[in-house]
C-alpha positions as a LaTeX table, in Angstrom:
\begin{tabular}{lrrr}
\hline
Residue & $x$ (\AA) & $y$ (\AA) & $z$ (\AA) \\
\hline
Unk1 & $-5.26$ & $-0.42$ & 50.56 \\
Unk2 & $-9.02$ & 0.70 & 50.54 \\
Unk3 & $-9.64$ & 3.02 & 47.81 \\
Unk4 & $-12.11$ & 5.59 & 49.70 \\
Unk5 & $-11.34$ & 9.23 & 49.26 \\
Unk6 & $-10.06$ & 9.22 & 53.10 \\
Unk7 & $-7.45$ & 6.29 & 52.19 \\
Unk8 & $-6.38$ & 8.12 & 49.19 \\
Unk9 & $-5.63$ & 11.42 & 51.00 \\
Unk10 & $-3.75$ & 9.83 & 53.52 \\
Unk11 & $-1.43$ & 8.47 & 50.70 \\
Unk12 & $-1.21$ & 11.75 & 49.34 \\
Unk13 & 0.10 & 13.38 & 52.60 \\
Unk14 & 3.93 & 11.94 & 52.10 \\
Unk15 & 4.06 & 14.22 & 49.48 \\
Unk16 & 3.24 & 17.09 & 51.25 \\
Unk17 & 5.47 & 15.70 & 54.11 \\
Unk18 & 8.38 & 16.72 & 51.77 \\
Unk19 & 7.20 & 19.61 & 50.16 \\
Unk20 & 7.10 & 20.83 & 53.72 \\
Unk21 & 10.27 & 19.49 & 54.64 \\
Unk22 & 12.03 & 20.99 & 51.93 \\
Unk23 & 10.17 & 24.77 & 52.26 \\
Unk24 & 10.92 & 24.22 & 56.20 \\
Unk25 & 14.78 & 23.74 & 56.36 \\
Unk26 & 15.01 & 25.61 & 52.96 \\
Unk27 & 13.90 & 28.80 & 55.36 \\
Unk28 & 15.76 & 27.44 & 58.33 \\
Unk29 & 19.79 & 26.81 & 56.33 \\
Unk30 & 19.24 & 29.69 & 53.61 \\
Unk31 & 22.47 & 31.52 & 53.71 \\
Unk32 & 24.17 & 29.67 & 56.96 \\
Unk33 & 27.65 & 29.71 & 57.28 \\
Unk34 & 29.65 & 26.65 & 56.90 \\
Unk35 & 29.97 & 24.15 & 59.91 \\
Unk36 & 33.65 & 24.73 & 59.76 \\
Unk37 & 33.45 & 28.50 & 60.55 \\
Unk38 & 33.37 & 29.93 & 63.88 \\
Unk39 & 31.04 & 30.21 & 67.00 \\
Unk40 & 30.76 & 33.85 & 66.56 \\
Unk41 & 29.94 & 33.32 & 62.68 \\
Unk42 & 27.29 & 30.70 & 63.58 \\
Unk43 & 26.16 & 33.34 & 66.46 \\
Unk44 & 25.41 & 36.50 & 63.92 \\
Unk45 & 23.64 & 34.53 & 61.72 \\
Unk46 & 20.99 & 32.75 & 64.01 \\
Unk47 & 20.66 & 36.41 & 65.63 \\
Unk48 & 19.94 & 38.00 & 61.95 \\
Unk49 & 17.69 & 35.16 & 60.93 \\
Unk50 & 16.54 & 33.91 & 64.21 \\
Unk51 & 12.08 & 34.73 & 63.27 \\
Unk52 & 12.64 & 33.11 & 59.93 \\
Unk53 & 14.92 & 30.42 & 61.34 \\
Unk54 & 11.79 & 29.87 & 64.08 \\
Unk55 & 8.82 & 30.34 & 61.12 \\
Unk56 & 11.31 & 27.24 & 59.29 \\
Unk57 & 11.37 & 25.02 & 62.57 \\
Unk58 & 7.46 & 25.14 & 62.09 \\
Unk59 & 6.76 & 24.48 & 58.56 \\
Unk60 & 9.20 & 21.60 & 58.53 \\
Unk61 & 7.70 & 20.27 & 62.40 \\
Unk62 & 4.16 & 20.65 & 60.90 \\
Unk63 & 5.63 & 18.55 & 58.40 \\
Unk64 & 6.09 & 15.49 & 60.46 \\
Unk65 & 2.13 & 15.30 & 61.15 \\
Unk66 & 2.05 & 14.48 & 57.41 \\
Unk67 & 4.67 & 12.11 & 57.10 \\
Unk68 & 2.86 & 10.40 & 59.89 \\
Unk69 & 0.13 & 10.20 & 58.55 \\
Unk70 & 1.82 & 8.86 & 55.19 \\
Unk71 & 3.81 & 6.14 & 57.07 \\
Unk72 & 0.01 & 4.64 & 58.34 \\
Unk73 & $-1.19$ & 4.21 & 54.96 \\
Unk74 & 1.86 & 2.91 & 53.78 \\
Unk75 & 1.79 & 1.05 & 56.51 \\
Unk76 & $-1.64$ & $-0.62$ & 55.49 \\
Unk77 & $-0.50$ & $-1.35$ & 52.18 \\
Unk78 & 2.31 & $-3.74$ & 53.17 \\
Unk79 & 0.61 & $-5.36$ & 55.39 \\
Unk80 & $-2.28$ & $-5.82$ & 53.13 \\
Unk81 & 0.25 & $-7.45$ & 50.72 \\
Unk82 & 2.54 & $-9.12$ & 53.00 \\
Unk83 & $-0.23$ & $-11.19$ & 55.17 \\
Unk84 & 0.46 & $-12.55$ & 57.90 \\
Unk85 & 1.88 & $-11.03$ & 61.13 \\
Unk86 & 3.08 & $-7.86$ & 58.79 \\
Unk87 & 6.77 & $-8.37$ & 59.70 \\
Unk88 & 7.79 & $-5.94$ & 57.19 \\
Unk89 & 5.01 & $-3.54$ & 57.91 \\
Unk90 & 6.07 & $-3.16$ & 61.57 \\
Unk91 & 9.56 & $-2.86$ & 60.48 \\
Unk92 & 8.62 & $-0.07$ & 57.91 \\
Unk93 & 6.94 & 1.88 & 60.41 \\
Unk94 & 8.73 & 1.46 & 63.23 \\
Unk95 & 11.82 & 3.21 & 61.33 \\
Unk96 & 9.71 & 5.69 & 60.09 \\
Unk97 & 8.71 & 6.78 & 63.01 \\
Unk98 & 11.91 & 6.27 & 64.70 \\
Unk99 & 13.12 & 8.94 & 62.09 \\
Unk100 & 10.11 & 11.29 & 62.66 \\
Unk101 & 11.52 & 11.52 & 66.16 \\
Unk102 & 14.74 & 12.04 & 65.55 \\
Unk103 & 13.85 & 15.23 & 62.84 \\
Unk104 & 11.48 & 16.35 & 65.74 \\
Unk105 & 14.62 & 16.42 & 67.94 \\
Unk106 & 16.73 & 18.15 & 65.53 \\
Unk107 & 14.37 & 20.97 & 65.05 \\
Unk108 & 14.13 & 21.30 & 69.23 \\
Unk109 & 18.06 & 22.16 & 69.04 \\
Unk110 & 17.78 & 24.68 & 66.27 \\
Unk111 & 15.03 & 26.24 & 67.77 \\
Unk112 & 16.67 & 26.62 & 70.88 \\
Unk113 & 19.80 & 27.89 & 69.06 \\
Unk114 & 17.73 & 30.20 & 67.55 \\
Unk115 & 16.05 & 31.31 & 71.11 \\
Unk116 & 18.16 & 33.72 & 72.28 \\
Unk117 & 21.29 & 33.43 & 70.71 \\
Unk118 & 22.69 & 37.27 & 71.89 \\
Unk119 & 22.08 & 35.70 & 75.40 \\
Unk120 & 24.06 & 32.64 & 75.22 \\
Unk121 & 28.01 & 31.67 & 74.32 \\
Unk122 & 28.43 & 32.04 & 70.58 \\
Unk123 & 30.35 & 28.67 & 71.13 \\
Unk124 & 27.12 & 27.23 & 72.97 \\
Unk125 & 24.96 & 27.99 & 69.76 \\
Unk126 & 27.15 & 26.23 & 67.64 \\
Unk127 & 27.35 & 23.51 & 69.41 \\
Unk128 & 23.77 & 23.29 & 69.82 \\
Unk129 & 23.53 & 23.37 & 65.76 \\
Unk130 & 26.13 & 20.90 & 65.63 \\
Unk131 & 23.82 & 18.58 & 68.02 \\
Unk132 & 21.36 & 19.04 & 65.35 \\
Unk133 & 23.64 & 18.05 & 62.74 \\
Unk134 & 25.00 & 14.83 & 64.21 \\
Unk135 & 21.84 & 13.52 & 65.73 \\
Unk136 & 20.86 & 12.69 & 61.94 \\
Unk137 & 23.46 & 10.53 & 61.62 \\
Unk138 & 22.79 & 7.34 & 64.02 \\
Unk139 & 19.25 & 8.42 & 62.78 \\
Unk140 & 20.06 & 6.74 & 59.46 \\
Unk141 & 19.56 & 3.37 & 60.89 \\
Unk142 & 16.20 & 4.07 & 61.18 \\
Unk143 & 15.95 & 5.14 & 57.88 \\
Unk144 & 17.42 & 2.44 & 56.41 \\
Unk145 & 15.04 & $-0.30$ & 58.37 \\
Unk146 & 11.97 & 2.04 & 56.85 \\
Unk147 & 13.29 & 1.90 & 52.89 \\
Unk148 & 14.87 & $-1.61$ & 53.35 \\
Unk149 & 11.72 & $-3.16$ & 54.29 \\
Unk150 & 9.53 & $-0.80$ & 52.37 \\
Unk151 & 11.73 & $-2.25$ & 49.47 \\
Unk152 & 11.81 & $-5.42$ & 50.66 \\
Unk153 & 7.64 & $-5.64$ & 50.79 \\
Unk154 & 7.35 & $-4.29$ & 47.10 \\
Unk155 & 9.57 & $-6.43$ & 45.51 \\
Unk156 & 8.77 & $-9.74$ & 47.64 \\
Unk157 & 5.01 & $-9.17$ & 48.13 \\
Unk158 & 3.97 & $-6.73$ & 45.66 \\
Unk159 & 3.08 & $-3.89$ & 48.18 \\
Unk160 & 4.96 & $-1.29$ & 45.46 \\
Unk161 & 5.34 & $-1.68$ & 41.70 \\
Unk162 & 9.12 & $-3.10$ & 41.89 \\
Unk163 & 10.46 & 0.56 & 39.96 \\
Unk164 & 9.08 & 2.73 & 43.08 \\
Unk165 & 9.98 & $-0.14$ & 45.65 \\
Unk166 & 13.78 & 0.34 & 43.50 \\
Unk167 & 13.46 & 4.06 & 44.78 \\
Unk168 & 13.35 & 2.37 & 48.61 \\
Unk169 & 15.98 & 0.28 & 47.90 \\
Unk170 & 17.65 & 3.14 & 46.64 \\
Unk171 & 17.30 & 5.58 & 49.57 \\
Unk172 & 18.33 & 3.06 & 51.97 \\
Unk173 & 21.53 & 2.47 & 50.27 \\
Unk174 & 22.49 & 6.12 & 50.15 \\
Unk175 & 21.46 & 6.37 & 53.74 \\
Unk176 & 24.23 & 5.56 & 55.43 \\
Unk177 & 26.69 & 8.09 & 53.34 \\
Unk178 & 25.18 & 10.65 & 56.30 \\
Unk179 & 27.80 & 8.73 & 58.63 \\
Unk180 & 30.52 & 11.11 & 57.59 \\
Unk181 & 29.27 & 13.95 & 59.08 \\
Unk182 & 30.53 & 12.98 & 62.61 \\
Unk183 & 34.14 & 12.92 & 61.13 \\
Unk184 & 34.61 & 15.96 & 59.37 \\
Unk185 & 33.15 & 19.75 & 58.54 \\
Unk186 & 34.15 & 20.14 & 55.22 \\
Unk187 & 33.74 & 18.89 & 52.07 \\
Unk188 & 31.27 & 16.09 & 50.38 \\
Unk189 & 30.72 & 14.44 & 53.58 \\
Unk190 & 29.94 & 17.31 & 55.93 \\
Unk191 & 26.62 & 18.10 & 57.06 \\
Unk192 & 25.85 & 20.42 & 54.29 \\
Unk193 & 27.71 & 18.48 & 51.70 \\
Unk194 & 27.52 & 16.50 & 48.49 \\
Unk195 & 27.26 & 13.04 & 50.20 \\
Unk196 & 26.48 & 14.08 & 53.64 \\
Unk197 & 22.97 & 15.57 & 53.48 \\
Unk198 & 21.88 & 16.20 & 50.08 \\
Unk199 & 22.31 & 12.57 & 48.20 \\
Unk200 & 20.53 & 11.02 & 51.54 \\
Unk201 & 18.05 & 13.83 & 51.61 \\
Unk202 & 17.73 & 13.62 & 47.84 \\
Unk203 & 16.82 & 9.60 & 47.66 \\
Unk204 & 14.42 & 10.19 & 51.24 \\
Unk205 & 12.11 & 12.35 & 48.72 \\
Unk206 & 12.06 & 10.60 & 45.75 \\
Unk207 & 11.36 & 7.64 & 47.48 \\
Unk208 & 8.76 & 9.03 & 49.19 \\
Unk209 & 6.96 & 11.02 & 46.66 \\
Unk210 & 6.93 & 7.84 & 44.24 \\
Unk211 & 4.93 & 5.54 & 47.10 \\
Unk212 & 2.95 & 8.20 & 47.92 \\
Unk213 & 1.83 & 9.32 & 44.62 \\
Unk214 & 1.29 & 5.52 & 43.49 \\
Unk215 & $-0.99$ & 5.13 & 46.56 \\
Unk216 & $-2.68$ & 7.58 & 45.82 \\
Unk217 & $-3.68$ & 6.72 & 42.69 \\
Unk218 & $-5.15$ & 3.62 & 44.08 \\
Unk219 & $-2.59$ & 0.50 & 43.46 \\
Unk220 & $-4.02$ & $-2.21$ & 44.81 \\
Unk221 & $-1.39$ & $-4.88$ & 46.39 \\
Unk222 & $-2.00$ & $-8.27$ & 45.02 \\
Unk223 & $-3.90$ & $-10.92$ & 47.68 \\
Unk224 & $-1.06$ & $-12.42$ & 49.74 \\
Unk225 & 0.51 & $-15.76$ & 48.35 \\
Unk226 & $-0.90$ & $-18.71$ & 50.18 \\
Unk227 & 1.83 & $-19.92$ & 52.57 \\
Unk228 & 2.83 & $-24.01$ & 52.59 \\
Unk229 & 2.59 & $-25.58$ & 56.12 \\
Unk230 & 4.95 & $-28.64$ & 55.30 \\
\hline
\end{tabular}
């Protein structure tokens, strides 16, 4: 990756992808009742919360022009390393974008939950936060081609140091634990538990603070390995 200060602060921008991300649904989940409590539960609480719920939907949205930007620098760097027709690098940002979608969806239905919710069924907001909830999960796969070949490019081609490309491999193994949400609402697996959100979510930022930060600081992928024709 070129080392100009534009380069540099693209690099830097996956880390405030996820500070954003974090300040963003930290405003929009603070204090939200548990996904196996009622409608009318679910319906109070996005009418008590419903401008800071809204003011959360933005910070974490405005958070996706960052990661964007992120994923096209890291983007350059593994196919810098990698050579060639940048496989990997396609792969890598393909899923991360893929995912950027998918969050971008997810914070349509909570905003619209959020809307008008002493208008609608207290059952119809819930469901629309549910919705919100499960589209993460098939997400995943995305997620998992972005870290797998992000991974996958540092440890075969050097794009990474191998310990943060480890922090790819990582993420994309704990991934797919956010499949249990669509089977139950309680416990480690649910949306807002142990395994279901936070070790995924968890592994997504560490992984992504430790390429960005390592970009940023100017690593320089090693000149692809010449390729035999035989």
């Amino acid at each position: 990756m070129d080392n100009d200060r534009n380069a540099r602060l693209g690099a830097a921008s996956g880390v405030v992808a996820v500070i954003l991300t974090f300040v963003g649904f930290g405003m929009v989940t603070s204090g939200a009742p548990g996904y196996d409590e009622s409608g009318e539960a679910w319906s109070g609480w996005f009418a008590d919360n419903a401008n800071r719920i809204q003011i959360g939907v933005i910070v974490a949205a405005l958070s996706l022009f960052f990661f964007i930007w992120f994923l096209g620098s890291l983007r350059s760097a593994i196919a810098a390393a990698e050579g060639g027709t940048g496989r990997l690098a396609s792969i890598a940002y393909g899923g991360g974008l893929l995912a950027a979608g998918t969050l971008l969806i997810t914070l349509a239905a909570v905003a619209t939950a959020a809307f008008r919710p002493d208008e609608i069924s207290p059952d119809l907001t819930r469901a629309l936060n549910d919705f919100a909830a499960m589209i993460g999960a098939p997400a995943v796969a995305a997620l998992m081609a972005f870290f797998g070949a992000t991974a996958i490019a540092g440890y075969r081609h050097g794009a990474l140091p191998a310990p943060v490309a480890g922090f790819s491999a990582l993420a994309a193994i704990a991934q797919p634990l956010t499949f249990g949400v669509m089977f139950t609402d309680s416990g480690a697996f649910a949306a807002d538990g142990v395994l279901g959100i936070i070790l995924p979510v968890l592994t997504f930022a560490i992984a992504i603070v430790t390429a960005s930060v390592t970009l940023y600081r100017g690593y320089t992928p090693p000149a692809p390995r010449s390729r035999s024709t035989a």
